[in-house]
N, CA, C, O and CB atoms as a CASP TS submission, in Angstrom:
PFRMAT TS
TARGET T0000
AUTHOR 0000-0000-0000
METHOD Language model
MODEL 1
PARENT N/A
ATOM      1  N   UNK     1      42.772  25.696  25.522  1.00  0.00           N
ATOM      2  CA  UNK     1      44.133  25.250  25.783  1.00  0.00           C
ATOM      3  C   UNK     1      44.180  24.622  27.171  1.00  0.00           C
ATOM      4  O   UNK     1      43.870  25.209  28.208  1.00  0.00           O
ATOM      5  CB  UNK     1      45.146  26.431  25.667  1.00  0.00           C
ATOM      6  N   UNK     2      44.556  23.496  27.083  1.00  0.00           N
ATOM      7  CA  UNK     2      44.950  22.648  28.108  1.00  0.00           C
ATOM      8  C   UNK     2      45.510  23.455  29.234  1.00  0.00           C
ATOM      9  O   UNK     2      45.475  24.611  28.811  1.00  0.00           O
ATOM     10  CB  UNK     2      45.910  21.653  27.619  1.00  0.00           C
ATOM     11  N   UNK     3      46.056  23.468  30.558  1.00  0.00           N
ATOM     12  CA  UNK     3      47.208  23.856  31.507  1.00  0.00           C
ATOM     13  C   UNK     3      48.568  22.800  31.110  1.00  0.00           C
ATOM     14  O   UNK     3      48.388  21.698  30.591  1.00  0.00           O
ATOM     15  CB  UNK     3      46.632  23.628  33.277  1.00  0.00           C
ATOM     16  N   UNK     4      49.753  23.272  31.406  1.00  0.00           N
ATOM     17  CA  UNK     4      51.236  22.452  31.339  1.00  0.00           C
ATOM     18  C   UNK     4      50.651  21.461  32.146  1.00  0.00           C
ATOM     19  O   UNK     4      50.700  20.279  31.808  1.00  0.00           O
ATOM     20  CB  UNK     4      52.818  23.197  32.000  1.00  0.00           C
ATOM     21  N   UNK     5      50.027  21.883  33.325  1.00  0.00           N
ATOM     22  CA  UNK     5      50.669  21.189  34.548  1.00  0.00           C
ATOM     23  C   UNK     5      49.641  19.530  34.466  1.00  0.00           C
ATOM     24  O   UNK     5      49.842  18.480  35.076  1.00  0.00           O
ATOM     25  CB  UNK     5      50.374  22.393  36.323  1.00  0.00           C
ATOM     26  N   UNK     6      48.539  19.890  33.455  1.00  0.00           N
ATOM     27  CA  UNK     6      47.507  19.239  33.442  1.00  0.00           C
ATOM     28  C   UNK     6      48.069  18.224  32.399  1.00  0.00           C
ATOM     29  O   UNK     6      47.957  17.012  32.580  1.00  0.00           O
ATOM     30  CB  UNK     6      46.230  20.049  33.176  1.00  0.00           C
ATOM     31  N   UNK     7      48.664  18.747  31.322  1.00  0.00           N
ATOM     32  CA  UNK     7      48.885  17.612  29.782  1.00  0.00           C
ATOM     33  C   UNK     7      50.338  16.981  31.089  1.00  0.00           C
ATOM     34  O   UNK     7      50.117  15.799  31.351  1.00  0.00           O
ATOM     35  CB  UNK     7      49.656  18.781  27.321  1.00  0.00           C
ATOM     36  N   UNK     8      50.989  17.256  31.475  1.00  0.00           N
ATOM     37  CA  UNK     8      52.386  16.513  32.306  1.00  0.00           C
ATOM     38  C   UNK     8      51.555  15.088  33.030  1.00  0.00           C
ATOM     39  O   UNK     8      52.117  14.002  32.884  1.00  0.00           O
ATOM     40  CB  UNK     8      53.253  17.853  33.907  1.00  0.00           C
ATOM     41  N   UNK     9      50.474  15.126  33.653  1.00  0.00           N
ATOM     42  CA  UNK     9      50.392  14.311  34.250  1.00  0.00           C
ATOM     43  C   UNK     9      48.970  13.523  33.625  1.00  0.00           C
ATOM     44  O   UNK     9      48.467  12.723  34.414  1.00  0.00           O
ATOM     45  CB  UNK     9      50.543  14.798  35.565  1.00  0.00           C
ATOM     46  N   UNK    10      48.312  13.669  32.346  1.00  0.00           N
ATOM     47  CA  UNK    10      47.817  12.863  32.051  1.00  0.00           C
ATOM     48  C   UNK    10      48.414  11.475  31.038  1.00  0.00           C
ATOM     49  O   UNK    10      49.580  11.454  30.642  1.00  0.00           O
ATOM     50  CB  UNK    10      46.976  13.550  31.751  1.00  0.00           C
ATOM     51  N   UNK    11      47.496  10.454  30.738  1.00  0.00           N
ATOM     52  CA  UNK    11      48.268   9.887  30.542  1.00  0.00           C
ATOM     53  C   UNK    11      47.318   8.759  29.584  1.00  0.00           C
ATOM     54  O   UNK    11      46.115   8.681  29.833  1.00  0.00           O
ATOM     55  CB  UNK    11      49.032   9.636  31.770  1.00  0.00           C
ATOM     56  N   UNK    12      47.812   8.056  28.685  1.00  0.00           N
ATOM     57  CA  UNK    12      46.495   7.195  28.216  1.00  0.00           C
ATOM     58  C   UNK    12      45.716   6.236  29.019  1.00  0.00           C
ATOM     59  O   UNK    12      46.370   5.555  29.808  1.00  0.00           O
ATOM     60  CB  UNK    12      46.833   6.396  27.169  1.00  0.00           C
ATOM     61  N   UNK    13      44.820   6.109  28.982  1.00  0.00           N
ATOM     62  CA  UNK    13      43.769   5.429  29.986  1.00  0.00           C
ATOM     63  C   UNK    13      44.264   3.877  29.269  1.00  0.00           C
ATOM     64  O   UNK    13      44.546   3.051  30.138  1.00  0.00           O
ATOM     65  CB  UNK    13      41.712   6.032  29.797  1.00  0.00           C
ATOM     66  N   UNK    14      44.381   3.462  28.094  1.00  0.00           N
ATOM     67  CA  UNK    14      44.337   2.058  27.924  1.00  0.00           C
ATOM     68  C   UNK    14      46.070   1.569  28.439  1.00  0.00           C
ATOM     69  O   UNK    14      46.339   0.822  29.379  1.00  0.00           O
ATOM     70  CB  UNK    14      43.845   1.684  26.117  1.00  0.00           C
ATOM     71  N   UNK    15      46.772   2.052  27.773  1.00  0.00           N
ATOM     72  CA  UNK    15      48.076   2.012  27.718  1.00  0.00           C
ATOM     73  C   UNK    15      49.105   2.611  29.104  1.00  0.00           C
ATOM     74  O   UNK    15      50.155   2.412  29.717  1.00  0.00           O
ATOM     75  CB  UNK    15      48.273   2.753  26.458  1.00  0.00           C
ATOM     76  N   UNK    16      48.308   3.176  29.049  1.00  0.00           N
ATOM     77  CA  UNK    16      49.304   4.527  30.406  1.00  0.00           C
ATOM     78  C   UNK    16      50.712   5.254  29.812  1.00  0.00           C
ATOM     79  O   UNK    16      51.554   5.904  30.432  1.00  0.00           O
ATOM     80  CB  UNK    16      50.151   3.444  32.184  1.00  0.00           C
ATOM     81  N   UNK    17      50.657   4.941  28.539  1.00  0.00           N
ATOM     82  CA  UNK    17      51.652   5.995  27.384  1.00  0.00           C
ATOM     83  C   UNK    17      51.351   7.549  27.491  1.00  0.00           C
ATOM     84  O   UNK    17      50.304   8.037  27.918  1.00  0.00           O
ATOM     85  CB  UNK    17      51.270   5.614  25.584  1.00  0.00           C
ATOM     86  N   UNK    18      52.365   8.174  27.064  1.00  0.00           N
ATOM     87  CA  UNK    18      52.415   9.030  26.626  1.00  0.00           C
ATOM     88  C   UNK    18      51.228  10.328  25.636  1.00  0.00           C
ATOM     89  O   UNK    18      51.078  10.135  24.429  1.00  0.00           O
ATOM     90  CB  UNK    18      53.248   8.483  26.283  1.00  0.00           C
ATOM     91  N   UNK    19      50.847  10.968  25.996  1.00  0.00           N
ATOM     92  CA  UNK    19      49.689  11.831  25.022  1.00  0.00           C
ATOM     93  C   UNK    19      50.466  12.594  24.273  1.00  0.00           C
ATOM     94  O   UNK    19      51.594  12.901  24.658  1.00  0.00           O
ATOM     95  CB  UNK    19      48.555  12.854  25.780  1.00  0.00           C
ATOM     96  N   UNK    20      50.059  12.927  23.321  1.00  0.00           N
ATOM     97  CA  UNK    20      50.355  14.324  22.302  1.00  0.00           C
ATOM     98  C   UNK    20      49.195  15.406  22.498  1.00  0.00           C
ATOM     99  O   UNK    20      48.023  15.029  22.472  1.00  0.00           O
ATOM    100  CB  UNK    20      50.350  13.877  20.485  1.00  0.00           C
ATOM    101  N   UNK    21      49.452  16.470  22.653  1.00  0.00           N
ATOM    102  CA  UNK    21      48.362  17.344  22.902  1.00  0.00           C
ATOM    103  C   UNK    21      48.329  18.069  21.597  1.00  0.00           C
ATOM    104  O   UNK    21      49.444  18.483  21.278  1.00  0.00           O
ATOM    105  CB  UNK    21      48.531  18.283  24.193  1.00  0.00           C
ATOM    106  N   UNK    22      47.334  18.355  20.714  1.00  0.00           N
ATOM    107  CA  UNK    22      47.145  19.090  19.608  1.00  0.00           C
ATOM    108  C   UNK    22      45.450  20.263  19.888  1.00  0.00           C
ATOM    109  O   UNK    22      44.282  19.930  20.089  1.00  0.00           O
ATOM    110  CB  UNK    22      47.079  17.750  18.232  1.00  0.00           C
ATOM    111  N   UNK    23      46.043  21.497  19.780  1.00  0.00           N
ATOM    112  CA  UNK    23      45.201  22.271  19.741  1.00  0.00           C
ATOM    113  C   UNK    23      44.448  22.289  18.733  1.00  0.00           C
ATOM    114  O   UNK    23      44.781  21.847  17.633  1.00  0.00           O
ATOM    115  CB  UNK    23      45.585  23.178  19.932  1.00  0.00           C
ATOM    116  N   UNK    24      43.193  22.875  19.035  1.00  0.00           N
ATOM    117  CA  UNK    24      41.910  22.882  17.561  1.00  0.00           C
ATOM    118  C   UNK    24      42.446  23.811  16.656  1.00  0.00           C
ATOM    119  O   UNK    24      43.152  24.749  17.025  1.00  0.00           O
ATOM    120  CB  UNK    24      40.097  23.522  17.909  1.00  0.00           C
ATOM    121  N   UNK    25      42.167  23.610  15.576  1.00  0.00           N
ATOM    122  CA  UNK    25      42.746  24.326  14.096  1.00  0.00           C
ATOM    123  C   UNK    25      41.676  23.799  13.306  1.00  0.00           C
ATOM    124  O   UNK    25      41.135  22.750  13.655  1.00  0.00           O
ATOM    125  CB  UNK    25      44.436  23.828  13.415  1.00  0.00           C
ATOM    126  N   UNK    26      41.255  24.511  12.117  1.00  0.00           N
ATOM    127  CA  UNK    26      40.674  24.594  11.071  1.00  0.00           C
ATOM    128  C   UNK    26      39.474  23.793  11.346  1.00  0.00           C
ATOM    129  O   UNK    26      39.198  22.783  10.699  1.00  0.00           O
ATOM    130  CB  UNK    26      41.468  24.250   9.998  1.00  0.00           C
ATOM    131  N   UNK    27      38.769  24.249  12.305  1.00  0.00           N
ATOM    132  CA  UNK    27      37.776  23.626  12.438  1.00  0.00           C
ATOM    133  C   UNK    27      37.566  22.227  13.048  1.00  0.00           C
ATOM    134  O   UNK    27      36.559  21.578  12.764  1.00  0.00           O
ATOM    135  CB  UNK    27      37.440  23.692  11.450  1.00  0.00           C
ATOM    136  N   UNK    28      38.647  21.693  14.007  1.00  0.00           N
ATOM    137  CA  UNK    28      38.856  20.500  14.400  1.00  0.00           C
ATOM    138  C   UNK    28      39.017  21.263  16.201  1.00  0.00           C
ATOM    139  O   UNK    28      39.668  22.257  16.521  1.00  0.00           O
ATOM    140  CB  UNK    28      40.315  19.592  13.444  1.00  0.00           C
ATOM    141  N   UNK    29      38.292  20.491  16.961  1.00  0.00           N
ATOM    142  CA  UNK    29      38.491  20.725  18.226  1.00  0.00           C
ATOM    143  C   UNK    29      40.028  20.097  18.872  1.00  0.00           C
ATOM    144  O   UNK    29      40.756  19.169  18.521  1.00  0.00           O
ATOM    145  CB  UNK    29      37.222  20.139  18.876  1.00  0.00           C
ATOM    146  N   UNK    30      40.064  20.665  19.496  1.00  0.00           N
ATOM    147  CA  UNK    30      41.721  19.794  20.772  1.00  0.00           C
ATOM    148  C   UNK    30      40.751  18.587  20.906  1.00  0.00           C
ATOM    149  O   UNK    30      39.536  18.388  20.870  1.00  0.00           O
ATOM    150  CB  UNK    30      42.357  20.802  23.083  1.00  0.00           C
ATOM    151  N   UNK    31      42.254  17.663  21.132  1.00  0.00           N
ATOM    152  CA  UNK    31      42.716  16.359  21.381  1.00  0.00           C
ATOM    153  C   UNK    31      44.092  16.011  21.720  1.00  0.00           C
ATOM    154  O   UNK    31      45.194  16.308  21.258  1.00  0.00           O
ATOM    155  CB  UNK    31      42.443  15.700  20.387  1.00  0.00           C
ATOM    156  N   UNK    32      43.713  15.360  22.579  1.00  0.00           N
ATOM    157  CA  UNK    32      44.643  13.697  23.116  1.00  0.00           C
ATOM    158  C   UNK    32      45.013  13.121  21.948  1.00  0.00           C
ATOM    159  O   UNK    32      44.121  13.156  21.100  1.00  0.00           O
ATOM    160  CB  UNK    32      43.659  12.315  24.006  1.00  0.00           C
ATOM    161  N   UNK    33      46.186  12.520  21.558  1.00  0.00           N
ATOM    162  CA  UNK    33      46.561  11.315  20.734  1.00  0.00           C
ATOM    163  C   UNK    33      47.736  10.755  21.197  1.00  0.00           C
ATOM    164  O   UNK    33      48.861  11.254  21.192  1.00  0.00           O
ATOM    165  CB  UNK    33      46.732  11.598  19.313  1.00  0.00           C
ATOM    166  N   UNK    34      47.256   9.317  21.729  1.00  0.00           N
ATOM    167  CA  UNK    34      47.917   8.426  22.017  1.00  0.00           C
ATOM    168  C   UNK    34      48.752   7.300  20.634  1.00  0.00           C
ATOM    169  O   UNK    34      48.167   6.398  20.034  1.00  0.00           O
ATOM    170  CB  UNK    34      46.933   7.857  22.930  1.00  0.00           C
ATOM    171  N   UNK    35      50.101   7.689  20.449  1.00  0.00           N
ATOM    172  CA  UNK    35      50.381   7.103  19.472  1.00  0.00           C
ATOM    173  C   UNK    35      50.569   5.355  19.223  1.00  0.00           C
ATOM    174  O   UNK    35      50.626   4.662  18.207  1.00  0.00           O
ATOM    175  CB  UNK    35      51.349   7.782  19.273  1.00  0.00           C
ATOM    176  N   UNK    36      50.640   5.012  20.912  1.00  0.00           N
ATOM    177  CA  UNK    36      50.915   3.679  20.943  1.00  0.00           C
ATOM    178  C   UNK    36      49.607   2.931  20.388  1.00  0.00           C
ATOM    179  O   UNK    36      49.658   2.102  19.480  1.00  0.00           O
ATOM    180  CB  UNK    36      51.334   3.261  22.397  1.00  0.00           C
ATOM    181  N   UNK    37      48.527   3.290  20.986  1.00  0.00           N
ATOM    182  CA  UNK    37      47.292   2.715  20.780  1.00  0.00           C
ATOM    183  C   UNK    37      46.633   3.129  19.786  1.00  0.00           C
ATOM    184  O   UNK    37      45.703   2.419  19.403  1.00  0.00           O
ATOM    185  CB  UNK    37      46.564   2.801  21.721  1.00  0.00           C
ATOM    186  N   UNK    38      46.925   4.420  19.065  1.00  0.00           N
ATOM    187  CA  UNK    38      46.340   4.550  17.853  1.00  0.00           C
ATOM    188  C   UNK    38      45.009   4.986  18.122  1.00  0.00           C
ATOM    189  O   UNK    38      43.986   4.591  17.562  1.00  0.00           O
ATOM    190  CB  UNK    38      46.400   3.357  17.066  1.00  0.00           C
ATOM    191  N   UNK    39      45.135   6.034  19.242  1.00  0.00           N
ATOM    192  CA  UNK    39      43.164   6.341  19.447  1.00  0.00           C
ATOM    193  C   UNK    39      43.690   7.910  19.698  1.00  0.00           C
ATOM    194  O   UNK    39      44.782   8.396  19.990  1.00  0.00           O
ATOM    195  CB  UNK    39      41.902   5.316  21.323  1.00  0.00           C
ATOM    196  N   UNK    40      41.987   8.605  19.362  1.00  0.00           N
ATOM    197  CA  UNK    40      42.435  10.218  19.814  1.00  0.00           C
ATOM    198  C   UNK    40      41.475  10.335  20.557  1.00  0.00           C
ATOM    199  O   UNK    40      40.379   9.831  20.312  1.00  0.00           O
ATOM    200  CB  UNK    40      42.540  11.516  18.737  1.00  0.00           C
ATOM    201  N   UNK    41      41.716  10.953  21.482  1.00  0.00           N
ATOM    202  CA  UNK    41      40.908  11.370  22.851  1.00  0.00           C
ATOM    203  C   UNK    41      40.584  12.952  23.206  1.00  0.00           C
ATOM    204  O   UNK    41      41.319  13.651  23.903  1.00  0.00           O
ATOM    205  CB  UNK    41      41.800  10.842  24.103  1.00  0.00           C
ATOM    206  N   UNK    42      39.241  13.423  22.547  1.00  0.00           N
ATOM    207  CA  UNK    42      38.416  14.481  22.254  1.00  0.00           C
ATOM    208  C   UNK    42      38.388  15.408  23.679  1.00  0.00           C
ATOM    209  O   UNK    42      37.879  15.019  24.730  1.00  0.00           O
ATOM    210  CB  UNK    42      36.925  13.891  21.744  1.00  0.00           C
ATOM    211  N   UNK    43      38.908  16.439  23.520  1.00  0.00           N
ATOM    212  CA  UNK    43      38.814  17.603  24.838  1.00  0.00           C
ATOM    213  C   UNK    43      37.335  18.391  24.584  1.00  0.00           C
ATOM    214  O   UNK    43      37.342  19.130  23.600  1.00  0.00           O
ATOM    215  CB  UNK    43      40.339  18.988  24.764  1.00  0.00           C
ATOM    216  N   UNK    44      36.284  18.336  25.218  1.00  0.00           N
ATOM    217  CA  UNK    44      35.092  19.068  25.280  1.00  0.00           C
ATOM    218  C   UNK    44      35.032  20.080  26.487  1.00  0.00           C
ATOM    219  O   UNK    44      35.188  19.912  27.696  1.00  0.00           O
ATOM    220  CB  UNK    44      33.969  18.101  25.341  1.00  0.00           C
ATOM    221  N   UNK    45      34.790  21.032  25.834  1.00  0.00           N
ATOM    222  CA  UNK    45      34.196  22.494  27.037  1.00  0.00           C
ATOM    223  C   UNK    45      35.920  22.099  27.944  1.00  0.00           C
ATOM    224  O   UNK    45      35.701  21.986  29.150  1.00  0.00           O
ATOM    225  CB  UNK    45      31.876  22.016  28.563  1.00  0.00           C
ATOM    226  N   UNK    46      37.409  21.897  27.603  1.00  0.00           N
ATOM    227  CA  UNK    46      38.498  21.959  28.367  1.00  0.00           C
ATOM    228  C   UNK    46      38.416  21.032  28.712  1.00  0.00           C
ATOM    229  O   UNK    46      39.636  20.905  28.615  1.00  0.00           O
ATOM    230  CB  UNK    46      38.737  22.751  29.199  1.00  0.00           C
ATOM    231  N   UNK    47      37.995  19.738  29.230  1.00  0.00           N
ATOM    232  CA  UNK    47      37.622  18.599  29.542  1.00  0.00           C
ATOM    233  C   UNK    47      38.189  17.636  28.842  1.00  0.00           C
ATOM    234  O   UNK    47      37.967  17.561  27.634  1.00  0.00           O
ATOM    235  CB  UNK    47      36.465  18.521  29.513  1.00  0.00           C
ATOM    236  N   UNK    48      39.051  16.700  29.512  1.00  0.00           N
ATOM    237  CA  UNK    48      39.413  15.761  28.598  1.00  0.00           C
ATOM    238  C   UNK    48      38.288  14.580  28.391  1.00  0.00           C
ATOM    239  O   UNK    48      37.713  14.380  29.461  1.00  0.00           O
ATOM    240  CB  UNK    48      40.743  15.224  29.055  1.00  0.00           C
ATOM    241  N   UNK    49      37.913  13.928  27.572  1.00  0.00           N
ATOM    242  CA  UNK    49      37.251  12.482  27.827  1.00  0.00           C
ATOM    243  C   UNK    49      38.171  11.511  27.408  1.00  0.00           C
ATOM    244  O   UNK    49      38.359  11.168  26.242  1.00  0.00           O
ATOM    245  CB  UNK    49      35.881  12.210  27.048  1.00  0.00           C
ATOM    246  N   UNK    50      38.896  10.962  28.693  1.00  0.00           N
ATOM    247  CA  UNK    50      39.825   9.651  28.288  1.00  0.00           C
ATOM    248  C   UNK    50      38.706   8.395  28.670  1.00  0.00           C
ATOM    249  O   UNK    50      39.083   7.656  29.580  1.00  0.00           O
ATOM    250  CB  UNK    50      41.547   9.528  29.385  1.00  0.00           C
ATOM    251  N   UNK    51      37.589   8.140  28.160  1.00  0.00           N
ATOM    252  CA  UNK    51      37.042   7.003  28.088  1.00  0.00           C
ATOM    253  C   UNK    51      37.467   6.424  26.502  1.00  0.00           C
ATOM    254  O   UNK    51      37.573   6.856  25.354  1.00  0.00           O
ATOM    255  CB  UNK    51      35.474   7.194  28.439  1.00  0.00           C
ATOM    256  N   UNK    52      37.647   5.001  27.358  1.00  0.00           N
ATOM    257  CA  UNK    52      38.038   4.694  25.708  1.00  0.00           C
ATOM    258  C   UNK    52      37.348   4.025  25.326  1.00  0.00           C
ATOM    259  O   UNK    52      37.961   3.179  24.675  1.00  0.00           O
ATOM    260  CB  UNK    52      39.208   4.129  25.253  1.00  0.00           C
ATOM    261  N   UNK    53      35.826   3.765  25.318  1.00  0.00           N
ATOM    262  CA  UNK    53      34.947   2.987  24.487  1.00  0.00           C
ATOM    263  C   UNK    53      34.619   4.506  23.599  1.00  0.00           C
ATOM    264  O   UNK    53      34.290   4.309  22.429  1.00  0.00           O
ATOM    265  CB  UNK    53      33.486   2.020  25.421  1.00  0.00           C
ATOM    266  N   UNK    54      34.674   5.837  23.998  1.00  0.00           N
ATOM    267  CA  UNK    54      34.319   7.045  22.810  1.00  0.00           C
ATOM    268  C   UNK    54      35.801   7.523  22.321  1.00  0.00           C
ATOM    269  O   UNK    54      35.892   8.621  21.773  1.00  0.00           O
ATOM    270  CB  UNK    54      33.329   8.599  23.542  1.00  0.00           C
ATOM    271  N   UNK    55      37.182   6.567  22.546  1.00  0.00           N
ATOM    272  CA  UNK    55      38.132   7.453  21.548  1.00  0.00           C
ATOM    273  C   UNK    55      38.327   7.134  20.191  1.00  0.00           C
ATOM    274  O   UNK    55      38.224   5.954  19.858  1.00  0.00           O
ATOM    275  CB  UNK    55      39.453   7.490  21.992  1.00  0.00           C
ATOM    276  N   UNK    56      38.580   7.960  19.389  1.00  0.00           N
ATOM    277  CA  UNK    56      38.597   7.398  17.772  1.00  0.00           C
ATOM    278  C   UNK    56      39.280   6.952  17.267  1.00  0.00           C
ATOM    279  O   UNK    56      40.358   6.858  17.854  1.00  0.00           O
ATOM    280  CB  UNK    56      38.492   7.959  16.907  1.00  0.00           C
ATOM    281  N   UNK    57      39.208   6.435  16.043  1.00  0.00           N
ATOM    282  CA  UNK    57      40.712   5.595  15.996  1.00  0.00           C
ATOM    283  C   UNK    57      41.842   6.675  15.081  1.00  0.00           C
ATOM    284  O   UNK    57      41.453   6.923  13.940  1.00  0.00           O
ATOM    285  CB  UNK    57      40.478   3.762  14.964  1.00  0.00           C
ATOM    286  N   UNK    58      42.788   7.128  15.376  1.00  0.00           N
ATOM    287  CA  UNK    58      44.120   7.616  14.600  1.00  0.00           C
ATOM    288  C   UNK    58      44.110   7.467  13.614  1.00  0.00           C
ATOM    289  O   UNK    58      44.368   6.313  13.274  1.00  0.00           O
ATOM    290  CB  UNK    58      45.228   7.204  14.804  1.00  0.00           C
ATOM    291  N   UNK    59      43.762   8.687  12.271  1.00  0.00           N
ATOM    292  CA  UNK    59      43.941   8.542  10.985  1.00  0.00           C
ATOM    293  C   UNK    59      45.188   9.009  10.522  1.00  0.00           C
ATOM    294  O   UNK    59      44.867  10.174  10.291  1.00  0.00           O
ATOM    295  CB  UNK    59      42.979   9.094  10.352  1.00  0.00           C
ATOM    296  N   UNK    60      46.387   8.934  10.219  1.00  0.00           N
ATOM    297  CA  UNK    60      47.484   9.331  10.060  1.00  0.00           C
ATOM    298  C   UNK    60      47.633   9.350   8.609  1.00  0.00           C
ATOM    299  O   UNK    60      48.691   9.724   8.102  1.00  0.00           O
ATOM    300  CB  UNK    60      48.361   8.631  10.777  1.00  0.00           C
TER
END
């Protein structure tokens, strides 16, 4: 789990929008999802990776 203080001030790296923070469930790790850009941005070991040549693209 992320900190508050940490998801408040990140932000999308391409866009500078807004994140959605979704915790891991059923076997899916936490992530970033940026809805404007349509990419999800993978949290490893608490760590965000907002590089966006590795975010995936939004399957909705």
């Amino acid at each position: 789990m992320l900190p508050k203080e940490l998801l408040e001030i990140l932000a999308c790296p391409k866009c500078k929008g807004e994140l959605e923070y979704r915790p891991g469930n059923n076997g899916e790790g936490e992530v970033l999802i940026c809805h404007s850009c349509k990419l999800v941005y993978e949290v490893i070991d608490g760590i965000p990776n907002m590089l966006i040549e590795e975010a995936k693209p939004l399957e909705e």
